[in-house]
BAGU-88946 format. One record per residue (C-alpha): residue number from 1; residue in one letter; x, y, z. Coordinates in nm, 4 decimals, always signed. Layout:
BEGIN
rogu = NUM&sekol = a&c1 = X&c2 = Y&c3 = Z;
...
***
This chain:
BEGIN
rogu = 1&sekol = x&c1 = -6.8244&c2 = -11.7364&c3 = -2.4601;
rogu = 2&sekol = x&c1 = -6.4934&c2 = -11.8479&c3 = -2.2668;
rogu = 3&sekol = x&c1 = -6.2374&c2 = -11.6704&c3 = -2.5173;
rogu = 4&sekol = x&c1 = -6.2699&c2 = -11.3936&c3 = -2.7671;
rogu = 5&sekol = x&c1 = -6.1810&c2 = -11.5970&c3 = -3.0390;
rogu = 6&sekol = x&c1 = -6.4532&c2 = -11.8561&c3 = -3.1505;
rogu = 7&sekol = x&c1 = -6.3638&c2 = -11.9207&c3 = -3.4932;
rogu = 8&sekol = x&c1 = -5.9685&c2 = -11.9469&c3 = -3.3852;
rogu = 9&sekol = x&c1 = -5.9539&c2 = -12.0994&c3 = -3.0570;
rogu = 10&sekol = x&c1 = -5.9619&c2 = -12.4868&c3 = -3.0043;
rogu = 11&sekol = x&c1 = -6.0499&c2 = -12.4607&c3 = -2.6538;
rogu = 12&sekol = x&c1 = -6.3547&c2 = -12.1692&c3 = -2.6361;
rogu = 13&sekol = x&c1 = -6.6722&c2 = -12.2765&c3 = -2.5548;
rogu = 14&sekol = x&c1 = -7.0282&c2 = -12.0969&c3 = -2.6467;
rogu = 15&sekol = x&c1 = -7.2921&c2 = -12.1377&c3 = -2.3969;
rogu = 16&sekol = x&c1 = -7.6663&c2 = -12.0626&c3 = -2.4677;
rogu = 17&sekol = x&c1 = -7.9094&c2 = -12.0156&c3 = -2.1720;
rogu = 18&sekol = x&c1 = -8.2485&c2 = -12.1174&c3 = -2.2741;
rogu = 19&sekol = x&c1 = -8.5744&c2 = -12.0148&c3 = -2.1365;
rogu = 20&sekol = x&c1 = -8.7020&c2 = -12.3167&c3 = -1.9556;
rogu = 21&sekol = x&c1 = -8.4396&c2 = -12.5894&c3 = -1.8127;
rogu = 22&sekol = x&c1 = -8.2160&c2 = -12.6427&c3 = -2.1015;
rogu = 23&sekol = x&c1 = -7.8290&c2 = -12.5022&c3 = -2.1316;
rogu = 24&sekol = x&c1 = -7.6618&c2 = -12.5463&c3 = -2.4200;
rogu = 25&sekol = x&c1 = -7.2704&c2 = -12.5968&c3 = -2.5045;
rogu = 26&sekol = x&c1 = -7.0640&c2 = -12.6178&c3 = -2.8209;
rogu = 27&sekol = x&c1 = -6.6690&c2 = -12.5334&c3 = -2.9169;
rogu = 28&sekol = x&c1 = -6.7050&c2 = -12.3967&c3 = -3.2694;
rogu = 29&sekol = x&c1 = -6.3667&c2 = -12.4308&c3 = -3.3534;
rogu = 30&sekol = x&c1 = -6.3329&c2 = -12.7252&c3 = -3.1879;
rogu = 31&sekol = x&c1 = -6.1518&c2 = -13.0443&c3 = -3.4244;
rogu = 32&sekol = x&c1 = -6.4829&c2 = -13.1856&c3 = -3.5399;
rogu = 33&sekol = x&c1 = -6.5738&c2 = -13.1126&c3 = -3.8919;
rogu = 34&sekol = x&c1 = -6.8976&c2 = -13.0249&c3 = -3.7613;
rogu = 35&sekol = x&c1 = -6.9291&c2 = -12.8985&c3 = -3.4281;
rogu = 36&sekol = x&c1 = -7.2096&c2 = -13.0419&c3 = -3.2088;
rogu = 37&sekol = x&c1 = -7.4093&c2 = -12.9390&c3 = -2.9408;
rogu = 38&sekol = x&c1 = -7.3715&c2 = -13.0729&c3 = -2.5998;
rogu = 39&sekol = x&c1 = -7.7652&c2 = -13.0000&c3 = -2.4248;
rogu = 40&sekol = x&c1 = -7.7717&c2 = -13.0497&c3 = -2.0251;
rogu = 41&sekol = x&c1 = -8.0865&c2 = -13.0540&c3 = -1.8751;
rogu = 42&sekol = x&c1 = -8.1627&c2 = -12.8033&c3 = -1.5508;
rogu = 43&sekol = x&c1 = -8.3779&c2 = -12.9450&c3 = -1.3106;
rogu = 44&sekol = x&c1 = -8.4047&c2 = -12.6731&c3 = -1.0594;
rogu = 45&sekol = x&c1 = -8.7148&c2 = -12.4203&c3 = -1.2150;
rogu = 46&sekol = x&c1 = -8.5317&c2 = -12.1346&c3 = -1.0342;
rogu = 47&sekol = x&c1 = -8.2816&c2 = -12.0944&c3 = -1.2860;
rogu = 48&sekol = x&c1 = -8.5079&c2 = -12.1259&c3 = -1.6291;
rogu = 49&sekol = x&c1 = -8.5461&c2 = -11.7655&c3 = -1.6907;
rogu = 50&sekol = x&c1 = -8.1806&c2 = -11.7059&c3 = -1.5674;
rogu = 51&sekol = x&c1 = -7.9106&c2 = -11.5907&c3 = -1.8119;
rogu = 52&sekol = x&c1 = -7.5335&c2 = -11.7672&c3 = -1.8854;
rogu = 53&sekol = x&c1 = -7.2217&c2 = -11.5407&c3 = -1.7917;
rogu = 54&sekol = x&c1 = -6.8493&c2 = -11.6894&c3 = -1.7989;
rogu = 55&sekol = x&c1 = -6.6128&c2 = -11.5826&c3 = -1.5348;
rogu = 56&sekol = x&c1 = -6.3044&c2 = -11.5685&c3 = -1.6095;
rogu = 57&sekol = x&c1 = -6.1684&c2 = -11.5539&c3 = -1.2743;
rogu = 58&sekol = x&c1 = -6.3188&c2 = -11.8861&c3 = -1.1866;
rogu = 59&sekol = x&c1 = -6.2949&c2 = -12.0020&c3 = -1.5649;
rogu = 60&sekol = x&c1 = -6.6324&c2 = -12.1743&c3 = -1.5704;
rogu = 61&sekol = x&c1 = -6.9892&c2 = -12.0713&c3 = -1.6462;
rogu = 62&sekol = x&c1 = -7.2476&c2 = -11.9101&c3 = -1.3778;
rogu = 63&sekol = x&c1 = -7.6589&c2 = -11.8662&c3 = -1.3633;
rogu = 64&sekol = x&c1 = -7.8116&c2 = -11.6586&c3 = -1.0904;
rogu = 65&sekol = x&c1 = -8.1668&c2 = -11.8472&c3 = -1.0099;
rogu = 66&sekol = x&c1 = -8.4282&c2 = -11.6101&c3 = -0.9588;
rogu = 67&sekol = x&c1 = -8.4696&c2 = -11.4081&c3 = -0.6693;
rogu = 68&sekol = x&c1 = -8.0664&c2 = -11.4194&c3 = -0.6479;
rogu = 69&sekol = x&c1 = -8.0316&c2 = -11.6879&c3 = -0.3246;
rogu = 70&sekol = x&c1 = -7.8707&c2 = -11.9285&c3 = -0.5597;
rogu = 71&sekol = x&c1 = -7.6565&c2 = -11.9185&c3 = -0.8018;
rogu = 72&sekol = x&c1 = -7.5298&c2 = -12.2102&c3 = -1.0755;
rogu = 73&sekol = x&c1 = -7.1690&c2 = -12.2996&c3 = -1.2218;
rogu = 74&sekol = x&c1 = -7.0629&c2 = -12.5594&c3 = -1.4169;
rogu = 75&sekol = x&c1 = -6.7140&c2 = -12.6388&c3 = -1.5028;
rogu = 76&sekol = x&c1 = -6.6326&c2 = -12.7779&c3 = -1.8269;
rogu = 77&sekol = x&c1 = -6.2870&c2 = -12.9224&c3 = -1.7088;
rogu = 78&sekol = x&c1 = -6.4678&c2 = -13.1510&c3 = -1.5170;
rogu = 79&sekol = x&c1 = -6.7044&c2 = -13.4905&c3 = -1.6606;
rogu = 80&sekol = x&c1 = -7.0270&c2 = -13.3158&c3 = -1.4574;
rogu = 81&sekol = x&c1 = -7.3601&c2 = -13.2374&c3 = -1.6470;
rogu = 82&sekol = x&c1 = -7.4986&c2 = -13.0985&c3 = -1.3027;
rogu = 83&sekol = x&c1 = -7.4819&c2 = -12.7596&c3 = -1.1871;
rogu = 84&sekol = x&c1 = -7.2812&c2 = -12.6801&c3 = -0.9046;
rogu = 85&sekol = x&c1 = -7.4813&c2 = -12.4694&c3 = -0.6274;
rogu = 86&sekol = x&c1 = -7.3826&c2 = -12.2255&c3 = -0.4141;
rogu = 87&sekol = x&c1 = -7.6443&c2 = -12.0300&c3 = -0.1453;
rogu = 88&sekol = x&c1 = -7.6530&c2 = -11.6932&c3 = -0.1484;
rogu = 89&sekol = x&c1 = -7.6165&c2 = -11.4861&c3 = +0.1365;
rogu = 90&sekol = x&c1 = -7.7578&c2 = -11.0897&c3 = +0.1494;
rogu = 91&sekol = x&c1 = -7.6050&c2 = -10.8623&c3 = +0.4383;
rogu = 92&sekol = x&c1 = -7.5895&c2 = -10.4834&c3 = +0.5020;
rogu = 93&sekol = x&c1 = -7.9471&c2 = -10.4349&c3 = +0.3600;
rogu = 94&sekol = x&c1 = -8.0579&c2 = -10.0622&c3 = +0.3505;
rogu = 95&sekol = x&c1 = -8.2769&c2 = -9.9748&c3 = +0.6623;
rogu = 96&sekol = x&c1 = -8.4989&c2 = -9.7681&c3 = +0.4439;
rogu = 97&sekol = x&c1 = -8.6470&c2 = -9.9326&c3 = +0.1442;
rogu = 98&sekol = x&c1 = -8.9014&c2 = -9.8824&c3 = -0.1147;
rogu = 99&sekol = x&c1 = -9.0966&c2 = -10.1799&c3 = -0.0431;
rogu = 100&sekol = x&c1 = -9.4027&c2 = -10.1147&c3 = -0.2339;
rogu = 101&sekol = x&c1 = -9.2883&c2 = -10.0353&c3 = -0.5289;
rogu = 102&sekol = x&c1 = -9.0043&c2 = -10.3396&c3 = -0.5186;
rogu = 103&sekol = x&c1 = -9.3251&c2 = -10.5638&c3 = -0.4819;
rogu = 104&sekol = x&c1 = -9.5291&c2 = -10.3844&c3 = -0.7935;
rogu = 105&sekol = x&c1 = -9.2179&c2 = -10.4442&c3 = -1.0050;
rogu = 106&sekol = x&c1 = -9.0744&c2 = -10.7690&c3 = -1.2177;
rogu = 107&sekol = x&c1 = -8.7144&c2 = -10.8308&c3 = -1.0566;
rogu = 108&sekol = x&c1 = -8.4286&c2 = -10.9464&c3 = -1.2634;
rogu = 109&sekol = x&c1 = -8.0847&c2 = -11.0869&c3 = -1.1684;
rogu = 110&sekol = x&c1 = -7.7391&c2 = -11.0284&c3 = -1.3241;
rogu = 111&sekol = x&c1 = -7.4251&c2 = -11.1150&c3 = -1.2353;
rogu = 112&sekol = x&c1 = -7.1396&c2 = -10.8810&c3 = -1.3313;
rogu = 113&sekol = x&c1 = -6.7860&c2 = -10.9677&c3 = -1.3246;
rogu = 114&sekol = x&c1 = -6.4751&c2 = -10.6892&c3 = -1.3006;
rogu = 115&sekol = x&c1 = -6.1711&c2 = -10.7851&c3 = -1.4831;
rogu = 116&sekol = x&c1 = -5.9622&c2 = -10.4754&c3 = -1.3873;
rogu = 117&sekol = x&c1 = -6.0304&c2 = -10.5551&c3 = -1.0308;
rogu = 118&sekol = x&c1 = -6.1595&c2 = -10.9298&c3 = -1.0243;
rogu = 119&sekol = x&c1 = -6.4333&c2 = -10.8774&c3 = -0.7952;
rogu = 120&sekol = x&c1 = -6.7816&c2 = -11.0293&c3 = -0.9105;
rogu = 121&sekol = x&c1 = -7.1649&c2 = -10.8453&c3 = -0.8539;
rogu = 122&sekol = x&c1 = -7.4980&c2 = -10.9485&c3 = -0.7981;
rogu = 123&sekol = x&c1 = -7.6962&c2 = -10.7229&c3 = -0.9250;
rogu = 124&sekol = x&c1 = -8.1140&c2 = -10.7117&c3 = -0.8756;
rogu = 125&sekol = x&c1 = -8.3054&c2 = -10.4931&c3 = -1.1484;
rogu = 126&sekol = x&c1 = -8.6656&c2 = -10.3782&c3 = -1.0825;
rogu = 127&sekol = x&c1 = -8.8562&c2 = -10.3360&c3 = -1.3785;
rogu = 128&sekol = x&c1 = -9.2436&c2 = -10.2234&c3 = -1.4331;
rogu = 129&sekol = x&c1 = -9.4251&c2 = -10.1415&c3 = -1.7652;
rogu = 130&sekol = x&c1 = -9.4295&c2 = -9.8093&c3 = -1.8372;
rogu = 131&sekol = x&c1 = -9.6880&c2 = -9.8379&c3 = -2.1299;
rogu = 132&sekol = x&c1 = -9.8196&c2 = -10.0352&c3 = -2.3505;
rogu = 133&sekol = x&c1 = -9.6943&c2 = -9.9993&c3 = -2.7863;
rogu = 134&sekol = x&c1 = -9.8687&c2 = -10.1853&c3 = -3.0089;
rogu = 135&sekol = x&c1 = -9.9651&c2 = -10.4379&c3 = -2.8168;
rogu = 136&sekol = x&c1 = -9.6212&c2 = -10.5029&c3 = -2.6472;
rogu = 137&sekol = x&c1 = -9.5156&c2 = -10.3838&c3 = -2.2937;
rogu = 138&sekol = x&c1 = -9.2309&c2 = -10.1488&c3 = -2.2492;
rogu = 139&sekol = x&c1 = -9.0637&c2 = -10.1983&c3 = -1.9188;
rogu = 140&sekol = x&c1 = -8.8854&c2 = -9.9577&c3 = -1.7267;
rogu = 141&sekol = x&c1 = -8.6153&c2 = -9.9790&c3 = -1.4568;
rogu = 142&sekol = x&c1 = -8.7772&c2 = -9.8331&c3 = -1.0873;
rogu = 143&sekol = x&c1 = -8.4914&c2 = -9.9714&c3 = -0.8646;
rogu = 144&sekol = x&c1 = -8.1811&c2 = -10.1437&c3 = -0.8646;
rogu = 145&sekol = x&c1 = -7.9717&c2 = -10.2866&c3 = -0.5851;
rogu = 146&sekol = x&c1 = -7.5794&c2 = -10.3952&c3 = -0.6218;
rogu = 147&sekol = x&c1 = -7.4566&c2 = -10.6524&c3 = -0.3892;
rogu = 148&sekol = x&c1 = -7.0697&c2 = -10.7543&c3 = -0.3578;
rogu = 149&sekol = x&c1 = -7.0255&c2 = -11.1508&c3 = -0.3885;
rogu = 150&sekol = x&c1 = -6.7241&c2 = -11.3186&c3 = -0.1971;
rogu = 151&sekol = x&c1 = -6.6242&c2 = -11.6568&c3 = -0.2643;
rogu = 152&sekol = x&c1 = -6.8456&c2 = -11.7714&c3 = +0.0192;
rogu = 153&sekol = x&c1 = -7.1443&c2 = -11.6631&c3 = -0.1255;
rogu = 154&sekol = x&c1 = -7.1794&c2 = -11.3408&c3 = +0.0792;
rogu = 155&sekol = x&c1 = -7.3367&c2 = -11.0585&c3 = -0.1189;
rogu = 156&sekol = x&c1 = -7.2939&c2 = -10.7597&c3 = +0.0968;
rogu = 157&sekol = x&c1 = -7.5484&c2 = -10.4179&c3 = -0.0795;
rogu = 158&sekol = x&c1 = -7.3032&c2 = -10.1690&c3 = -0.1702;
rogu = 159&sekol = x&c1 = -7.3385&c2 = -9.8034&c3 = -0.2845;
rogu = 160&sekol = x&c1 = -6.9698&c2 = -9.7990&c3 = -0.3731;
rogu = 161&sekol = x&c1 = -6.8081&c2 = -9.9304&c3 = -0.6575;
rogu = 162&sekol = x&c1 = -6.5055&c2 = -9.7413&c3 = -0.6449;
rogu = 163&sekol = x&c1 = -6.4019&c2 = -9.6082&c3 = -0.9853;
rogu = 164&sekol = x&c1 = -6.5627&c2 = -9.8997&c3 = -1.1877;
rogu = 165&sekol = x&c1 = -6.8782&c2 = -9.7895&c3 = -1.4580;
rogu = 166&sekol = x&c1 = -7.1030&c2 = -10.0917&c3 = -1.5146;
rogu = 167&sekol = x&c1 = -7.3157&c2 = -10.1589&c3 = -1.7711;
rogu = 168&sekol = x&c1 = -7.6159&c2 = -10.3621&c3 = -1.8186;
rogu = 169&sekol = x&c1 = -7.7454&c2 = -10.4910&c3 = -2.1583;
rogu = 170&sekol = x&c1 = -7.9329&c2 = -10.7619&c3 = -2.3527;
rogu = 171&sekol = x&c1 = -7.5732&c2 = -10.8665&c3 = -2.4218;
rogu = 172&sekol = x&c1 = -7.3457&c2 = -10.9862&c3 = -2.0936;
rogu = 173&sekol = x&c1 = -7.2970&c2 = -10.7012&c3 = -1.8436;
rogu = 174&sekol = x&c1 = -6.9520&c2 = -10.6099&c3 = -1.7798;
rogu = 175&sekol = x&c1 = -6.7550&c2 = -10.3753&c3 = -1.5404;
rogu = 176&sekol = x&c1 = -6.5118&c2 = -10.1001&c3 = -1.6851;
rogu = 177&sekol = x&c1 = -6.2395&c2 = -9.8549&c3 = -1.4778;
rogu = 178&sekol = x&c1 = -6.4019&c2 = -9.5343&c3 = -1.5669;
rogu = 179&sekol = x&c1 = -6.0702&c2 = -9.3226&c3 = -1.5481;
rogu = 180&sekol = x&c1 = -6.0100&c2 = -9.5240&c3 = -1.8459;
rogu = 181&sekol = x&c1 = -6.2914&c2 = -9.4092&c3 = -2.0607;
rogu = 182&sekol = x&c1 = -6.3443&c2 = -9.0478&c3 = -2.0684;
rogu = 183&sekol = x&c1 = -6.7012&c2 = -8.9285&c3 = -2.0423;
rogu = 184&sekol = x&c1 = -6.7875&c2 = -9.2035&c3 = -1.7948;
rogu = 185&sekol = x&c1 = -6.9408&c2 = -9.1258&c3 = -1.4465;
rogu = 186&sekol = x&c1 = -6.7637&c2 = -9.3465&c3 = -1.1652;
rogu = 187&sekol = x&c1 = -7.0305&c2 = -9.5993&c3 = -0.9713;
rogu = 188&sekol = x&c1 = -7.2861&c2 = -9.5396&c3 = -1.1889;
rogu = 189&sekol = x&c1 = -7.4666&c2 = -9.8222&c3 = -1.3491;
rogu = 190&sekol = x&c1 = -7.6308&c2 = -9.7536&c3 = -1.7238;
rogu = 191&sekol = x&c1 = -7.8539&c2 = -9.9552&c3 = -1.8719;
rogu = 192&sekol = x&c1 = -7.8820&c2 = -9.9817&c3 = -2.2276;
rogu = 193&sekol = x&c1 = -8.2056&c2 = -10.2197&c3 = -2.3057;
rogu = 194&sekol = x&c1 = -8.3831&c2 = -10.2217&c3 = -2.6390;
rogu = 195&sekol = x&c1 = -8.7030&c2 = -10.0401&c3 = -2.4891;
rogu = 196&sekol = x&c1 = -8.4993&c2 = -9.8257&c3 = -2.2176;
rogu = 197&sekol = x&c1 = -8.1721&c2 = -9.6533&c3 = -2.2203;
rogu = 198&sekol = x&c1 = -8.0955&c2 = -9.5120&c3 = -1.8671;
rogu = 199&sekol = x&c1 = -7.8318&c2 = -9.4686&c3 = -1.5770;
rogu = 200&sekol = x&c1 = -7.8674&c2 = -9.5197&c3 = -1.2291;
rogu = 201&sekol = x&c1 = -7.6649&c2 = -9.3811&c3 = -0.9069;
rogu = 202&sekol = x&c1 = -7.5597&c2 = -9.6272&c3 = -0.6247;
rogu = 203&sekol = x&c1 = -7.5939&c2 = -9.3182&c3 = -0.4028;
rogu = 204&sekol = x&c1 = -7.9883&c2 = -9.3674&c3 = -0.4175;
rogu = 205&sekol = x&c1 = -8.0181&c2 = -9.6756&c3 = -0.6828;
rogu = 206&sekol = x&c1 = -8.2934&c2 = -9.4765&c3 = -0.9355;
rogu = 207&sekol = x&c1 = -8.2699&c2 = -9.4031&c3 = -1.2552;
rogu = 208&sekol = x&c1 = -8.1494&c2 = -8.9882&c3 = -1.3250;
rogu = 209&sekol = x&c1 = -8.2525&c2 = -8.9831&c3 = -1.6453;
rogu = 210&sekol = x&c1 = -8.4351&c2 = -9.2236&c3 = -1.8534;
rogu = 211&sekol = x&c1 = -8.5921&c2 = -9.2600&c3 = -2.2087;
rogu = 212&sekol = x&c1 = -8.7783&c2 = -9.5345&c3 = -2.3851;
rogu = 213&sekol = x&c1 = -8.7239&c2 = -9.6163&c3 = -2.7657;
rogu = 214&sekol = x&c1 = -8.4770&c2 = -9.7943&c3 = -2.9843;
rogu = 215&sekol = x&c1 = -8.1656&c2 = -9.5943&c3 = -3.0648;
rogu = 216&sekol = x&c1 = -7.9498&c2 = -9.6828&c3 = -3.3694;
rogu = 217&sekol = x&c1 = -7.6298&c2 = -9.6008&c3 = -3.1652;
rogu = 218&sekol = x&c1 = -7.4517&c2 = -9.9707&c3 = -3.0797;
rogu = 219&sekol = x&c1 = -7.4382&c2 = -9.7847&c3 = -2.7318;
rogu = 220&sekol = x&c1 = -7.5584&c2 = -9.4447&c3 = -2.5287;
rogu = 221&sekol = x&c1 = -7.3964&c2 = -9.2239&c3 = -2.2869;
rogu = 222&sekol = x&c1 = -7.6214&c2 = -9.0157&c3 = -2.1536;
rogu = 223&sekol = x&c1 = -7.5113&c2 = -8.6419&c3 = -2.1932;
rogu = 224&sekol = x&c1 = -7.2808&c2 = -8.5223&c3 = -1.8505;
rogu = 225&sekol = x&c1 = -7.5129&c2 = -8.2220&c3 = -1.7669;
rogu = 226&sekol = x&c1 = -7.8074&c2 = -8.4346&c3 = -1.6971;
rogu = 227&sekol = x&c1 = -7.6459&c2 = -8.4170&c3 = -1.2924;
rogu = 228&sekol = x&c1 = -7.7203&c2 = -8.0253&c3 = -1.3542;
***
């Protein structure tokens, strides 16, 4: 969404990624009666199992294509039903990294915006089943990499976040100061998936501690003498 307020604001927008090539927008409060939905076709197959974020320091919508060497934004202040692209440049790789595994594991891409400091992250989740319930595959995070984007499309692999928490979801990631929220752990990453509830240090990008099951909480915080 581009405001807080869907059922009050004139002017904010709901976007809906779905998987294959179509996006989706619609203003629900918008002065039709009956709001309609505006559907806009994506023709490059990169981005049709990407997911929608808004940014509000750009003020327009953004999809990460798979693999994370493009990435998608569309302004809705402008007449345009095409995607705007952007190439995606990695630097400061590790010299040392767990190639096998990255290559035995599903990767994912998410981009994760700071509001308290307004700089934006690419971040790359790998992901392998752990086992198999029922018939359905449980996946589990392995490895996860955090680049810093610029405005030139330069994501530079960092291991320092400064004092920012960030957390990863089936709802849109998001980046919070973590002086501000007692409990938290500074440049950690936690994920908080509906099979997998974990954290993850930039120091070495694995998971500490990590469990599989659905939790009733609306959120986890792993317990602080887990680092024990």
């Amino acid at each position: 969404m581009s405001s807080s307020s869907p059922e009050n604001d004139e002017d904010c927008v709901v976007a809906v990624k779905f998987l294959g090539p179509q996006l989706s927008f619609c203003k629900p409060a918008g002065k039709s009666s009956k709001p309609e939905w505006t559907n806009i076709k994506i023709e490059n197959p990169c981005f049709y199992s990407s997911r929608v974020m808004f940014s509000k320091k750009d003020n327009m919508f953004r999809i990460p294509g798979s693999g994370g060497h493009l990435i998608g934004s569309l302004d809705l202040c402008e007449p345009n039903d095409k995607l705007k692209l952007q190439c995606v440049g990695f630097e400061n790789l590790p010299p040392k990294l767990p190639t096998p595994l990255m290559d035995s594991c599903c990767v994912s891409q998410h981009l994760v915006e700071s509001t308290s400091t307004g700089e934006t992250f690419l971040v790359k989740q790998y992901r392998k089943t752990a086992k198999i319930v029922q018939g359905v595959a449980q996946m589990k995070t392995q490895f996860l990499m955090v680049f810093k984007l610029d405005d030139e499309g330069n994501a530079v692999y960092t291991q320092d976040m400064g004092d920012l928490t960030m957390f990863l979801s089936m709802s849109e990631p998001f980046c919070v100061p973590s002086t501000s929220f007692p409990g938290l752990l500074p440049n950690y990453v936690y994920i908080l998936d509906f099979d997998e509830t974990a954290m993850v240090s930039l120091v070495d990008g694995f998971p500490l501690v990590a469990t599989t099951g659905k939790t009733d909480a609306p959120y986890y915080i792993p317990p602080q003498n887990i680092l024990d």
